[in-house]
MDAnalysis code that builds the backbone (N, CA, C; Angstrom):
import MDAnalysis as mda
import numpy as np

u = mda.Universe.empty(627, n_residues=209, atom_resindex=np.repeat(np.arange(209), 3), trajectory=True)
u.add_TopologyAttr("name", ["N", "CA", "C"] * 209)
u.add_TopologyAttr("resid", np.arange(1, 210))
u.add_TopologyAttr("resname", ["UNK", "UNK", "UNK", "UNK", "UNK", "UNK", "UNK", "UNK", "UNK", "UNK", "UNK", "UNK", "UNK", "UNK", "UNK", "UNK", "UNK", "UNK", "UNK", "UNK", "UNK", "UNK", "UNK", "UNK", "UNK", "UNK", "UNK", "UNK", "UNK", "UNK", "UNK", "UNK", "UNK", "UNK", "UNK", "UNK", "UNK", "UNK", "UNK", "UNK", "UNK", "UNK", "UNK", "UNK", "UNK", "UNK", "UNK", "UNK", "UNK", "UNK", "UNK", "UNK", "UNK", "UNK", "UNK", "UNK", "UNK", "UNK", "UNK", "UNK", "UNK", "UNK", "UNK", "UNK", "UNK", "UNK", "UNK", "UNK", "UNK", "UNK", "UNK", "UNK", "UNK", "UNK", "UNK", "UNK", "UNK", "UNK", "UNK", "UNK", "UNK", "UNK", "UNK", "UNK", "UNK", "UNK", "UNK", "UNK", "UNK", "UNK", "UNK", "UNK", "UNK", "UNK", "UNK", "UNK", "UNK", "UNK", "UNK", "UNK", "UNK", "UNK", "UNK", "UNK", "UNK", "UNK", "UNK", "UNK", "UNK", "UNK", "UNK", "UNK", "UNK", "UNK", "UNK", "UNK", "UNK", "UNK", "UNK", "UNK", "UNK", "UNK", "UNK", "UNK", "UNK", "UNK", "UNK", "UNK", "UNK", "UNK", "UNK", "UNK", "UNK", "UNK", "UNK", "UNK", "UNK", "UNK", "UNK", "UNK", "UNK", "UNK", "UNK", "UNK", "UNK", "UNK", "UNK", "UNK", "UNK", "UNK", "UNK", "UNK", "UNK", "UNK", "UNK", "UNK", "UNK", "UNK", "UNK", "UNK", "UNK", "UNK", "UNK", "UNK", "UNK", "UNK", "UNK", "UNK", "UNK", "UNK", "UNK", "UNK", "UNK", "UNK", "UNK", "UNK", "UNK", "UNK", "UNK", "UNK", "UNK", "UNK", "UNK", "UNK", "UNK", "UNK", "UNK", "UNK", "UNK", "UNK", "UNK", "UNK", "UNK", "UNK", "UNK", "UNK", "UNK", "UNK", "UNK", "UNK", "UNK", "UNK", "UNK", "UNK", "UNK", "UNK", "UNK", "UNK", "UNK"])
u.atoms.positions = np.array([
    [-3.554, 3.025, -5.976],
    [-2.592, 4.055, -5.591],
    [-3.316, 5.175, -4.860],
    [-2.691, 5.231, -3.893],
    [-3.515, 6.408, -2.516],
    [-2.664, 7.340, -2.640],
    [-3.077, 9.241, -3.281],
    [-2.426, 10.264, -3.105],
    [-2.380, 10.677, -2.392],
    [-1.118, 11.267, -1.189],
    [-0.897, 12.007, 0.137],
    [-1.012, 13.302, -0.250],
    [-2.147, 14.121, 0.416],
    [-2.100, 15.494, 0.470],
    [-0.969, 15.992, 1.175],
    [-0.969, 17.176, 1.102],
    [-0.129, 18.251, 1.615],
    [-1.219, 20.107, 1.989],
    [-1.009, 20.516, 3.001],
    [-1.164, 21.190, 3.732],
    [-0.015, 22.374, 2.779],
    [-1.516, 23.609, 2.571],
    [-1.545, 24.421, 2.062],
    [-0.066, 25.490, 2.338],
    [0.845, 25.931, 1.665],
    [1.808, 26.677, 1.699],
    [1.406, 28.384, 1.447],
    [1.944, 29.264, 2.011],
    [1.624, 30.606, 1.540],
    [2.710, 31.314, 0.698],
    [2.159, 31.780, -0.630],
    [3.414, 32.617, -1.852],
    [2.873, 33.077, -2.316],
    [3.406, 34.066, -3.026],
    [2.746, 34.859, -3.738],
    [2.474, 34.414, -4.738],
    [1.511, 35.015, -5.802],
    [0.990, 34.531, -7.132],
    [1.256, 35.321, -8.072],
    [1.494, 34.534, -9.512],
    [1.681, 35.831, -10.475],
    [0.271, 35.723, -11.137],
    [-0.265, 37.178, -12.108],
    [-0.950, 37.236, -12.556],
    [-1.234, 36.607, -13.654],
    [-2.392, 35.942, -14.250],
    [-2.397, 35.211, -15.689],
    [-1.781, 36.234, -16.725],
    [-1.574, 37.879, -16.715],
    [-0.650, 38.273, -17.381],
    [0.857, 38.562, -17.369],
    [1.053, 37.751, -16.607],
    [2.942, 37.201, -16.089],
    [3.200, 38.204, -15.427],
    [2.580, 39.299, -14.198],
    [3.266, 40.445, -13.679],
    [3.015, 39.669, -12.147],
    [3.872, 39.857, -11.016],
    [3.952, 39.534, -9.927],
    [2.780, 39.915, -9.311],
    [2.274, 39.730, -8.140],
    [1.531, 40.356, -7.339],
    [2.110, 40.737, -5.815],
    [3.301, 41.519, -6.244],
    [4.380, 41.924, -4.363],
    [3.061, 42.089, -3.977],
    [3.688, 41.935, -2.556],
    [2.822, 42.031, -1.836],
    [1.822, 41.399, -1.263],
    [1.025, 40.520, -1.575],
    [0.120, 39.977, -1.713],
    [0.601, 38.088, -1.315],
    [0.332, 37.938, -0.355],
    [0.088, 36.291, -0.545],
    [-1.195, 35.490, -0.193],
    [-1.409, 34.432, -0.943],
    [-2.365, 34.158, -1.139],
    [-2.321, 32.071, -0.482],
    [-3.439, 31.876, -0.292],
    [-3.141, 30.579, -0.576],
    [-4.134, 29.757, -1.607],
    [-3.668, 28.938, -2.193],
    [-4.444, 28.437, -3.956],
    [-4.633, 27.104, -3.633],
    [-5.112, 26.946, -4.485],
    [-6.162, 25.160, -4.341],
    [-5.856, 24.967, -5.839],
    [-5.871, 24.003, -6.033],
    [-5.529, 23.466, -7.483],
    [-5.973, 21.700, -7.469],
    [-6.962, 21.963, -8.744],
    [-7.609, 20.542, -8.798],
    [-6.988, 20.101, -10.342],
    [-7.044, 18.504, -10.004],
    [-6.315, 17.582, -10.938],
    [-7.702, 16.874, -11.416],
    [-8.388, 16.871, -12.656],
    [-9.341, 16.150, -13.120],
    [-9.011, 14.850, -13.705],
    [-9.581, 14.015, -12.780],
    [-9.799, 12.459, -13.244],
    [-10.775, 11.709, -13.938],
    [-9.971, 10.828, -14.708],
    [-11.193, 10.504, -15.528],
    [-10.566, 8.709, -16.347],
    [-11.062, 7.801, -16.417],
    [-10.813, 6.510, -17.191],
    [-10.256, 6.869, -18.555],
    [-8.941, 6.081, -19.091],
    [-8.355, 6.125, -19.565],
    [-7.350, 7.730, -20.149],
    [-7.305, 8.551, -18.719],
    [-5.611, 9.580, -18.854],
    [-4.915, 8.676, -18.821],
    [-3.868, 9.575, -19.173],
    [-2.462, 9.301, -19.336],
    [-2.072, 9.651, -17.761],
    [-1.790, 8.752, -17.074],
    [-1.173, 8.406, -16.109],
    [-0.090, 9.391, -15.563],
    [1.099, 9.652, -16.767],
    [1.906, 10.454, -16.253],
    [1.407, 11.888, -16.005],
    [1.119, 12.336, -17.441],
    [0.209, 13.614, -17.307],
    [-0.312, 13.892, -16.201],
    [-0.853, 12.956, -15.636],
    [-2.551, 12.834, -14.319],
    [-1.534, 13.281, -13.068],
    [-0.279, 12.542, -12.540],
    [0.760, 12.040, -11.921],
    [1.934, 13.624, -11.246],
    [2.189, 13.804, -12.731],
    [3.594, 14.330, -12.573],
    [3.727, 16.095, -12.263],
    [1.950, 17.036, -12.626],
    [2.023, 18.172, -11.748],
    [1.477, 17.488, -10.422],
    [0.830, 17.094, -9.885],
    [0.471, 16.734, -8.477],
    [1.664, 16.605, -8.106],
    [2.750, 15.419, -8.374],
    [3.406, 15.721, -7.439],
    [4.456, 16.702, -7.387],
    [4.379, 17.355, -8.620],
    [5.344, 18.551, -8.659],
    [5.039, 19.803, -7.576],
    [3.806, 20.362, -7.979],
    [3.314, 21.087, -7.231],
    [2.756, 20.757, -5.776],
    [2.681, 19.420, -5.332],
    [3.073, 19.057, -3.905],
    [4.356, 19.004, -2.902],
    [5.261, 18.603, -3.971],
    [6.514, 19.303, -3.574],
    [6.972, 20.942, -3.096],
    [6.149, 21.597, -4.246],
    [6.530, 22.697, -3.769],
    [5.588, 23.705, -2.857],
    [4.517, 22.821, -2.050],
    [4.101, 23.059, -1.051],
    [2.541, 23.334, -1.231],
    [2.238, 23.215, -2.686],
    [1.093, 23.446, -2.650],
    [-0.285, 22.317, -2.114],
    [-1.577, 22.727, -2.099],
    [-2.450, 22.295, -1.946],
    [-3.162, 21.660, -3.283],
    [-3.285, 20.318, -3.612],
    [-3.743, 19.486, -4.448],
    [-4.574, 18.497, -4.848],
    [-5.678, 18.588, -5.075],
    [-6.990, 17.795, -5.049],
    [-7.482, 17.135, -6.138],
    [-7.070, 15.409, -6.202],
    [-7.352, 15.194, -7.840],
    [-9.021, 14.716, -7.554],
    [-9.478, 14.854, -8.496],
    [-11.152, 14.693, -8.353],
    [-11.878, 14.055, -9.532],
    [-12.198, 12.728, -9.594],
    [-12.866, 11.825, -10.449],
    [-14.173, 12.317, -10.846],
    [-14.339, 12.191, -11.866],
    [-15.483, 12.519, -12.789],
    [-16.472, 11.458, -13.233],
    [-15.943, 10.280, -12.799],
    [-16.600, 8.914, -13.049],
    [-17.464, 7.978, -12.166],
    [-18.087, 9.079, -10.918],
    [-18.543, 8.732, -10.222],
    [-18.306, 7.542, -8.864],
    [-17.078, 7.563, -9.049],
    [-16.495, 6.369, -8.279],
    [-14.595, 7.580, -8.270],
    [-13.946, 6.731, -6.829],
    [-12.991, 7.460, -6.904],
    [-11.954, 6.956, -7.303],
    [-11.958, 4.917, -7.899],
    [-11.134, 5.129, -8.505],
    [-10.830, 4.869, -10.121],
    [-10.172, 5.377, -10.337],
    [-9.344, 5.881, -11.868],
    [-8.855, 4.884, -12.420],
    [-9.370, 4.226, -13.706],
    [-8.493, 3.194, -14.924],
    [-7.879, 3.998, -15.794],
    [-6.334, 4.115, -15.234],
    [-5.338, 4.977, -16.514],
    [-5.367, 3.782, -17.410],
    [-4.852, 5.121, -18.645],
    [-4.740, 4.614, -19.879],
    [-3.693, 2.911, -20.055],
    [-2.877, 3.440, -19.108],
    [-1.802, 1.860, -18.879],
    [-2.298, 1.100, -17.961],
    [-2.944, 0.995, -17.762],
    [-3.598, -0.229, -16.726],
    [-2.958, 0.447, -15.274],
    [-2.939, 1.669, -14.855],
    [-2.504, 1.950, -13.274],
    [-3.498, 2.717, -12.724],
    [-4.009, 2.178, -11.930],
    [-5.025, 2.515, -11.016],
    [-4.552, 3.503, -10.145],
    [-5.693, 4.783, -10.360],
    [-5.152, 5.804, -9.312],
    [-6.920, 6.078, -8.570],
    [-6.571, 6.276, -6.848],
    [-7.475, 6.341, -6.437],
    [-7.550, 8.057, -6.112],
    [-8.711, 8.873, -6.679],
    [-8.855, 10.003, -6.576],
    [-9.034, 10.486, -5.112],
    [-8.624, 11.655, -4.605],
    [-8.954, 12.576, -3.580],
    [-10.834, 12.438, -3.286],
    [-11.558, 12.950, -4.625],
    [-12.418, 13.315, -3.877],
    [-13.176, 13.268, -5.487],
    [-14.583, 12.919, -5.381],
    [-15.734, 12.809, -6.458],
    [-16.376, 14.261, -7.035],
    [-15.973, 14.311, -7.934],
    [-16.179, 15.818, -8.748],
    [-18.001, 16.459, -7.573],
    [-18.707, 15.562, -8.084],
    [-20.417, 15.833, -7.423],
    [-19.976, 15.779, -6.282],
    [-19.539, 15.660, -5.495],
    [-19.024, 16.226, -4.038],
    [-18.482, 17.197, -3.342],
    [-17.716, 17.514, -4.944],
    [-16.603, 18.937, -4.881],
    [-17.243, 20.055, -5.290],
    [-17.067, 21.156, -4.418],
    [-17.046, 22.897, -4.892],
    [-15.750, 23.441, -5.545],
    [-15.535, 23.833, -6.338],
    [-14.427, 23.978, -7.400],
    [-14.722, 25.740, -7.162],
    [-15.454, 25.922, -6.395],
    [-15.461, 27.534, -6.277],
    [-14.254, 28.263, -6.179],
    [-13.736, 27.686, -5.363],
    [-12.015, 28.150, -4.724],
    [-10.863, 28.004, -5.721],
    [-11.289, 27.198, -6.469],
    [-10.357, 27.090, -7.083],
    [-9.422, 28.296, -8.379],
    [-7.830, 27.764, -7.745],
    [-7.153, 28.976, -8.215],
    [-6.589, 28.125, -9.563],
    [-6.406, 26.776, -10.014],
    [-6.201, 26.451, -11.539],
    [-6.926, 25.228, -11.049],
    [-7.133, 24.555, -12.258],
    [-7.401, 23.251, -12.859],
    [-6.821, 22.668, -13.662],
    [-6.390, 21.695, -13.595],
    [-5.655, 21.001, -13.967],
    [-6.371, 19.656, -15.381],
    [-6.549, 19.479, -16.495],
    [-6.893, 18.301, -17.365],
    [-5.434, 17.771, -18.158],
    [-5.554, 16.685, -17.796],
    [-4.503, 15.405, -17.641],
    [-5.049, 14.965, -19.502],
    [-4.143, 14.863, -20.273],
    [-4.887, 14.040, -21.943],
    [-5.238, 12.616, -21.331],
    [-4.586, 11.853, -23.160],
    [-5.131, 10.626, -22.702],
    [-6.517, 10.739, -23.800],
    [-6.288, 9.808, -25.151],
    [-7.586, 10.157, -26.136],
    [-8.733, 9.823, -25.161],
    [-9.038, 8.399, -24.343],
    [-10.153, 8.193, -23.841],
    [-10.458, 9.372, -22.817],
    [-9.854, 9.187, -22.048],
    [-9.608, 10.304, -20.908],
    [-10.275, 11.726, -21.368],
    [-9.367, 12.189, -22.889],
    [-10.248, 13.605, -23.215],
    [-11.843, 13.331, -23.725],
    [-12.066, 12.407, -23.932],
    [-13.386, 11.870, -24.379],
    [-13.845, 12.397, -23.352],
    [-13.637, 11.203, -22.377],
    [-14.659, 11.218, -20.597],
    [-14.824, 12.682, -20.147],
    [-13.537, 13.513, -20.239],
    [-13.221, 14.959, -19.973],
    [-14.249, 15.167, -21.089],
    [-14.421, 15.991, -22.041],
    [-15.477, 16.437, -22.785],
    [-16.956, 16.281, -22.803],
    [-17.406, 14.943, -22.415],
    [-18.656, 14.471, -22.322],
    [-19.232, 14.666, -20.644],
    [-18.435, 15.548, -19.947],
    [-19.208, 15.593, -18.447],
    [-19.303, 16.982, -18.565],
    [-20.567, 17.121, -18.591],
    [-21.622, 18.886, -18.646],
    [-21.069, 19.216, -17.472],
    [-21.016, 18.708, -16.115],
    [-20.645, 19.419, -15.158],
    [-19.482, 20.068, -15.204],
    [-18.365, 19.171, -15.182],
    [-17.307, 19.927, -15.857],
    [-16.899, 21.158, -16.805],
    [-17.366, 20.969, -17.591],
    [-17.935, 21.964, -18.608],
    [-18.154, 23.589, -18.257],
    [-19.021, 22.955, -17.524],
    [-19.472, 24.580, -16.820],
    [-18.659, 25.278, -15.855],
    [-18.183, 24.059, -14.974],
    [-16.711, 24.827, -14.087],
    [-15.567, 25.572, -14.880],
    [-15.400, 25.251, -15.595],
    [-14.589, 25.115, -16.705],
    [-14.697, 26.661, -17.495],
    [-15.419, 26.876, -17.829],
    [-16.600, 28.330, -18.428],
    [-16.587, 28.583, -17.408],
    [-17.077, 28.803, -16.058],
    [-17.233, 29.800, -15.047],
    [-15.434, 30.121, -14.836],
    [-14.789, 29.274, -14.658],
    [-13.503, 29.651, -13.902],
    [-12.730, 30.639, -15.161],
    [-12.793, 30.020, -16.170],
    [-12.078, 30.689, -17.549],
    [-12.591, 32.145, -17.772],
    [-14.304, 32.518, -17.470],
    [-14.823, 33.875, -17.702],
    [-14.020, 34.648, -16.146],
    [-13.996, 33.895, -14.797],
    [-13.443, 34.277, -13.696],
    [-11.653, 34.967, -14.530],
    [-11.127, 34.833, -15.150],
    [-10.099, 34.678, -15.243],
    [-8.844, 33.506, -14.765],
    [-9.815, 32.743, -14.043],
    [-9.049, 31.756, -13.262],
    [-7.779, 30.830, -14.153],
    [-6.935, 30.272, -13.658],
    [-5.752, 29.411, -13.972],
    [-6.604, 27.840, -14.746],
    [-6.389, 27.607, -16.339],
    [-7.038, 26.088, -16.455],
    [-5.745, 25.902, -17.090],
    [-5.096, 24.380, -17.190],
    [-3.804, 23.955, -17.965],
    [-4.567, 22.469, -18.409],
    [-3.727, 22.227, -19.465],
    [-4.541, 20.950, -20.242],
    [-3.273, 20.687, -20.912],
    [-3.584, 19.266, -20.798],
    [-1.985, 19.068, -21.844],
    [-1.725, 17.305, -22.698],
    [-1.510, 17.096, -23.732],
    [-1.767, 16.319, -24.633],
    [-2.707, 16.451, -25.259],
    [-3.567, 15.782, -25.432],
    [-5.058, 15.473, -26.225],
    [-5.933, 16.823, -25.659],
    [-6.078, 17.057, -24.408],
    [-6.900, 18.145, -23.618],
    [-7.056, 19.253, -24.055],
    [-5.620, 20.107, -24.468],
    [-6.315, 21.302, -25.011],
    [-7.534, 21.558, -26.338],
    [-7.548, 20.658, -26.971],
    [-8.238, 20.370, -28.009],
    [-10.120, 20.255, -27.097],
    [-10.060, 20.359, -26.179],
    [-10.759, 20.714, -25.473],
    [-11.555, 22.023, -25.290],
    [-10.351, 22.466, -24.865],
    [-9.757, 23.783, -24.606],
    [-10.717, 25.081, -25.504],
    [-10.339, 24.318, -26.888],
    [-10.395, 24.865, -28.373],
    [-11.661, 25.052, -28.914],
    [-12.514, 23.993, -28.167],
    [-13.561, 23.652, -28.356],
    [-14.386, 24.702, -27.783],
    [-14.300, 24.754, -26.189],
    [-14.776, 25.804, -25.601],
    [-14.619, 27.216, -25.958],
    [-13.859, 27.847, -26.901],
    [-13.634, 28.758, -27.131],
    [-12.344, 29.695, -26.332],
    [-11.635, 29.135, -25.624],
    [-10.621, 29.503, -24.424],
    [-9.585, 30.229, -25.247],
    [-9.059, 29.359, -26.694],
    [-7.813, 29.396, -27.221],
    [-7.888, 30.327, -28.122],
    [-9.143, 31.063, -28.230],
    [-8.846, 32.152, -29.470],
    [-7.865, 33.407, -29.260],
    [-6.867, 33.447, -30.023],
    [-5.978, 34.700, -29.903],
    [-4.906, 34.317, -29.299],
    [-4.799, 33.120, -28.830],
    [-3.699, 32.565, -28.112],
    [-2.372, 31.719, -28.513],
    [-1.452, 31.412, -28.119],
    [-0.752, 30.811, -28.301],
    [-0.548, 29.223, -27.874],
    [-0.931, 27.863, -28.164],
    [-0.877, 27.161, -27.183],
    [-0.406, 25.232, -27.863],
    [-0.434, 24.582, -27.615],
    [0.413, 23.173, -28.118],
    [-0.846, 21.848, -27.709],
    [-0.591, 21.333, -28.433],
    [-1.316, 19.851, -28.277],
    [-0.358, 18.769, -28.600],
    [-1.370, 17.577, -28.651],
    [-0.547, 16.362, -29.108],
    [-0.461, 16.285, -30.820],
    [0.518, 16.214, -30.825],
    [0.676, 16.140, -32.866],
    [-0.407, 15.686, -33.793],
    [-0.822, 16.090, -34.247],
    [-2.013, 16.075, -35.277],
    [-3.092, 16.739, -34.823],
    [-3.149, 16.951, -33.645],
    [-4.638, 17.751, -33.180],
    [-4.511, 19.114, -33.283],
    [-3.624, 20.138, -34.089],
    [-3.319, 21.345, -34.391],
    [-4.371, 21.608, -34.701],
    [-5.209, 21.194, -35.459],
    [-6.526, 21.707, -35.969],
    [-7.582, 22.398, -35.096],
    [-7.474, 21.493, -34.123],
    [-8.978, 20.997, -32.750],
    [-8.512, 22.515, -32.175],
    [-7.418, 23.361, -31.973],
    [-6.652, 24.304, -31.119],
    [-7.613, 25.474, -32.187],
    [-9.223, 25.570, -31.993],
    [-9.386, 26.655, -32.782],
    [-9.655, 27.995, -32.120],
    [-9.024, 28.621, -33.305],
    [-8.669, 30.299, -32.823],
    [-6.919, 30.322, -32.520],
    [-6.674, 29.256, -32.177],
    [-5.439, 29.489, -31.387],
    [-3.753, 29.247, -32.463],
    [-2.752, 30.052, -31.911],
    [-1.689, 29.448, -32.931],
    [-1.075, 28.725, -32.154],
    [-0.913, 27.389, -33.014],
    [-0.671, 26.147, -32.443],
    [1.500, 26.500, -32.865],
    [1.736, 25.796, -31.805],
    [3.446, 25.961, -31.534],
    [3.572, 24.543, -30.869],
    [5.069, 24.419, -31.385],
    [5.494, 22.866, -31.025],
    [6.892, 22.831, -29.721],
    [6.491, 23.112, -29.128],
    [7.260, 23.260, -27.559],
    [6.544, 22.662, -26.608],
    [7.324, 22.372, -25.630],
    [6.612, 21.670, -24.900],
    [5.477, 22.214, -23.627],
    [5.507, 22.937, -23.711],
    [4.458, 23.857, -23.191],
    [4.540, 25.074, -22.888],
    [3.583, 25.935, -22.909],
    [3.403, 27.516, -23.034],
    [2.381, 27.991, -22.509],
    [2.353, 28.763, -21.732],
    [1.305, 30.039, -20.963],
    [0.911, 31.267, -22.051],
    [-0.277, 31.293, -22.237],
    [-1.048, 32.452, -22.689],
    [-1.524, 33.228, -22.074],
    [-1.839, 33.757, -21.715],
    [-2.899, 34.327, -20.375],
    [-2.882, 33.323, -19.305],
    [-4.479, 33.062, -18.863],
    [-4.661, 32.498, -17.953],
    [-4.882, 30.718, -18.208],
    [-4.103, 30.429, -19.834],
    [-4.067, 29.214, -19.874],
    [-2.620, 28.758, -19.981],
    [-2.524, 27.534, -19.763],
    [-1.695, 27.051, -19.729],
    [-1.581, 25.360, -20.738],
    [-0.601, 25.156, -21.846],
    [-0.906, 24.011, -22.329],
    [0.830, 23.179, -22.631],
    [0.273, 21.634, -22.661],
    [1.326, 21.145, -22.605],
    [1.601, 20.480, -23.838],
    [2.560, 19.303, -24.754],
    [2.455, 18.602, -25.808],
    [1.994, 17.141, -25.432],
    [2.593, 16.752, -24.667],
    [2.276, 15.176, -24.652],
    [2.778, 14.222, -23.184],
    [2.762, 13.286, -23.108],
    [3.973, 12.685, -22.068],
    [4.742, 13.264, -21.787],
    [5.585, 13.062, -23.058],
    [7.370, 13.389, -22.728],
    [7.459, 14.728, -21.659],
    [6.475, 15.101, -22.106],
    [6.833, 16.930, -21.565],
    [6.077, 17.439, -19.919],
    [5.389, 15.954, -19.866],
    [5.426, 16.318, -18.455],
    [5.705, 16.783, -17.175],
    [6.827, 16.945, -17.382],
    [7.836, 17.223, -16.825],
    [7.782, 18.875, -16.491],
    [7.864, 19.014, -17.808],
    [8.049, 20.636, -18.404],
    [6.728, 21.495, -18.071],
    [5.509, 21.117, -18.636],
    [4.201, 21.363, -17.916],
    [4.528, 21.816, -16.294],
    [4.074, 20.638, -15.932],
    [4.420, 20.431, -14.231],
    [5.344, 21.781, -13.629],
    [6.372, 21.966, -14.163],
    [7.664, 22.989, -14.096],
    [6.704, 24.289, -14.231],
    [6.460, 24.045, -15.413],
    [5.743, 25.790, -16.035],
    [4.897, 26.358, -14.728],
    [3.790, 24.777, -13.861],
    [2.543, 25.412, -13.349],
    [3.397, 25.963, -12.037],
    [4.297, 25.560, -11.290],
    [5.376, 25.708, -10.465],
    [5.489, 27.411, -10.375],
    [6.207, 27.280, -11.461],
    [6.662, 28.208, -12.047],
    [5.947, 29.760, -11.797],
    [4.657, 29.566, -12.481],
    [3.221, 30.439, -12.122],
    [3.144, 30.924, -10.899],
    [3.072, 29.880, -10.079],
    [2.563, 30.168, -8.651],
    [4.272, 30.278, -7.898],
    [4.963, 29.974, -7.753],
    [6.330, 30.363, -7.397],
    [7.252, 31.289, -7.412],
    [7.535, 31.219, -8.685],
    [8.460, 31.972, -9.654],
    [9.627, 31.110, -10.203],
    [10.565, 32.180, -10.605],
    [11.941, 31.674, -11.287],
    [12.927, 30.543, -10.099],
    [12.910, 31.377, -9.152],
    [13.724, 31.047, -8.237],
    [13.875, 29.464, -7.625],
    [12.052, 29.731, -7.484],
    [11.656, 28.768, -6.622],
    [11.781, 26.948, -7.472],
    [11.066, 27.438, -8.467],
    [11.282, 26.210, -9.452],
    [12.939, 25.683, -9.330],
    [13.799, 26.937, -10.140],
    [15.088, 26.542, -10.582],
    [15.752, 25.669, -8.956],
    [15.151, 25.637, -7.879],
    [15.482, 25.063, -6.642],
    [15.037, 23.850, -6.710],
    [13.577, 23.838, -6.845],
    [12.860, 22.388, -7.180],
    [13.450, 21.580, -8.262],
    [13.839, 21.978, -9.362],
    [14.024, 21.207, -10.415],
    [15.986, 20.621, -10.214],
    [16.373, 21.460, -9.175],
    [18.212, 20.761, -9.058],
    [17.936, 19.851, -7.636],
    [16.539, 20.027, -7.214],
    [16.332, 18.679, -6.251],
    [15.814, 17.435, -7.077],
    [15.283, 17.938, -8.325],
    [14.791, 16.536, -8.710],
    [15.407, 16.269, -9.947],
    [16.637, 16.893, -9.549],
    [17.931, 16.673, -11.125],
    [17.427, 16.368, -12.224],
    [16.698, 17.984, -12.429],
    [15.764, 17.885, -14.035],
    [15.992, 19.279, -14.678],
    [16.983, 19.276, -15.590],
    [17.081, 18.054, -16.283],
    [18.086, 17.512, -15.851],
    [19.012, 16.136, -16.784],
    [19.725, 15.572, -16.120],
    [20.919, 15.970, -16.619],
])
C-alpha cells in the first residue's frame, strides 16, 4: 500500500493550551511512526484524516526498511525511513498502538530522543491504544489526564487514566483503542483546525452515522 501525500495547507494553530493563535498562520508537518506489528487502523485513519483536511503528512518506518508488517497482515509502505528523517520541523507526532508495534516503538533510542526533545519543545505528540503507556514511561503523562487500551491504566504513570475515547492534555494527545480511531483522528483535526472545520470534515465523511 503506497500513501499519496498532500501539499501543505495554511491555518491557524491552536495552542497545546486550547487558546487560538488569531492571527498567526502557520504551516505544520506531522509525522506518523511506523513500525511491525501496529494496528493498521490506528497507523491509517489520522493520515488520512488529516490529509483530507489539507494537511502535510509523513509516515516514517523505524524498521529500517520502508515497508510495514501491520498487526493484520496489511502491508503499508512508509513515506520515508526514520534515519533519513529530520523530525526537527515537526509540529506533532503521531504513535499508532498495536502490542508488537508499541514494543518496536519503545525499543528504538532514536525515537526516544525525538520524542524528549519535541515534548521538552512543547511540541504536539498523540499516541493511542497500547502507545500511551509509552507515553507514561517517558514521564510525559504526569499531572495529566489521558486513556489507553483497557488494562494498561497502570503503565499511564503520573497520569489520571479516563475511559473516553480520547482526550487532549496539554500538548498531548491520547486515544483508547481501534474503535476510536476515528475519534482520535477527529480530535488531531480538531487541534490544528478548529470546531468548524472538523464539524465540515466529519458530515463529509458521515461520522458519525
Amino acid at each position: 500500500m503506497r500513501l499519496i501525500r498532500t501539499k501543505w495547507n495554511r491555518r491557524s494553530l491552536e495552542k497545546p493550551d486550547g487558546k487560538s493563535t488569531k492571527g498567526r498562520f502557520n504551516m505544520a508537518k506531522i509525522y506518523v511512526i511506523l513500525a511491525d506489528g501496529c494496528e493498521e487502523i490506528e497507523a491509517l485513519t489520522p493520515v488520512d484524516l488529516l490529509r483530507r483536511a489539507g494537511d502535510e503528512v509523513v509516515t516514517v518506518s523505524i524498521m529500517g526498511r520502508k515497508m510495514i508488517a501491520g498487526a493484520h497482515g496489511i502491508n503499508i509502505e512508509a513515506d520515508v525511513l526514520l534515519e533519513d528523517t529530520d523530525t526537527a520541523d515537526a509540529d506533532l507526532i503521531i504513535l499508532p498502538g498495536g502490542g508488537v508495534g508499541t514494543e518496536n516503538i519503545e525499543s528504538c533510542e532514536p525515537l526516544k530522543e525525538i520524542l524528549i526533545s519535541a515534548n521538552e519543545g512543547g511540541k504536539r505528540i498523540a499516541a493511542i491504544c497500547a502507545a500511551p503507556r509509552y507515553l507514561g514511561a517517558l514521564g510525559f503523562l504526569k499531572g495529566k489526564k489521558a486513556v489507553v487500551y483497557p488494562g494498561l491504566e497502570d503503565r499511564l504513570t503520573g497520569a489520571e487514566a479516563l475511559q473516553v475515547p480520547t482526550v487532549t492534555d496539554g500538548n498531548i494527545t491520547t486515544g483508547h483503542g481501534p474503535g476510536a480511531a476515528c475519534d482520535f483522528g477527529f480530535e488531531l483535526v480538531r487541534l490544528f483546525h478548529g470546531e468548524e472545520k472538523t464539524a465540515e470534515l466529519k458530515a463529509d465523511f458521515v461520522y458519525p452515522y
